[in-house]
Structure formats: C-alpha cells, structure tokens
N, C-alpha and C positions, 0 to 999 in steps of 0.2 A: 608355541601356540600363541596366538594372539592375542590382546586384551580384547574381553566382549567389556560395547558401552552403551548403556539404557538408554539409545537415543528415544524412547518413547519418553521420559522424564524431563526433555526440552522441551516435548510440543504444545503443553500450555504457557510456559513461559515465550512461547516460540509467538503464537498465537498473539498474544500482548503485544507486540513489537508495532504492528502496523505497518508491516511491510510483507510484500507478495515474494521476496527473495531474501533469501540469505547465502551469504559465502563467508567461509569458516576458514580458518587458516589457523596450524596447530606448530609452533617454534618448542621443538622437544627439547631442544639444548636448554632455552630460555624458560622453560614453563611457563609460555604466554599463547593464550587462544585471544587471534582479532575476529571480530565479527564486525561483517559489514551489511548494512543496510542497502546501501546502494552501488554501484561500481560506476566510475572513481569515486569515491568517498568526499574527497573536497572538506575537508573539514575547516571550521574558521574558527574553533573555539573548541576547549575541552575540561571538564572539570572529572577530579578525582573524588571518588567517594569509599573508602576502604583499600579493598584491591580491584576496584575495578575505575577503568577511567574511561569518561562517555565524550564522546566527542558528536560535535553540533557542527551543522552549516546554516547558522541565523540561530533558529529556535528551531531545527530537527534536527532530532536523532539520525546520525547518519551511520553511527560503528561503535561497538563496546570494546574494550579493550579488558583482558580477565589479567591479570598476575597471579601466579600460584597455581594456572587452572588446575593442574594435575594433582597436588601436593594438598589443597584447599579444596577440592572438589566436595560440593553438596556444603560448606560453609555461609555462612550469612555473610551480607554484604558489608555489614561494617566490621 
C-alpha cells in the first residue's frame, strides 16, 4: 500500500510562498524534495540555513531545496 501524505499540512505554508505554482520533485534514493517557484529556476545565489537551502535570482525566492525531507519530516528548520 502506499504512503498516505497530509498534503493539506503544506497549504499554509504553501500559501506564504508568493507564488501561483509550484513543482515538487522527490529524489527517494537521496531524501531530497526540490521545490521550485518558477520553471527554469535560474538561480544566482543560494544560502543554507539548517537542512534546507534557498536559492535566489537577485533577491527572489526562486526554489527551496529540503535535505532529510523524509527522515526530518515535520522538524524545525534549524
């Protein structure tokens, strides 16, 4: 059977973003979820804060990058 996941639990976070799309990408080998804001991404810069790294084009948010999503799931960011 397959894992059920409370995507209702993203949509205030989701909400925050400030963007009208998201695309999600889940590397199961790697336990890493990219989130991107925009498609291409184009990122010019990126800083790490915990497990997760934000990556910018200027001063927008353009993609989050999760490490651990799976394993870390529902942990705080630092």
């Amino acid at each position: 059977m397959a894992e059920v996941i409370d995507i209702l639990s993203l949509v205030p976070q989701s909400l925050n973003l400030r963007s009208n799309h998201l695309w999600l990408d889940y590397d199961d080998e790697a336990d890493v979820l990219y989130i991107s804001l925009r498609k291409p991404q184009r990122a010019t810069d990126s800083d790490m804060v915990g497990r997760f790294i934000y990556h910018y084009d200027g001063k927008e948010l353009v993609g989050v990058t999760v490490l651990h999503a799976k394993s870390n799931a529902g942990a705080d960011a630092a």
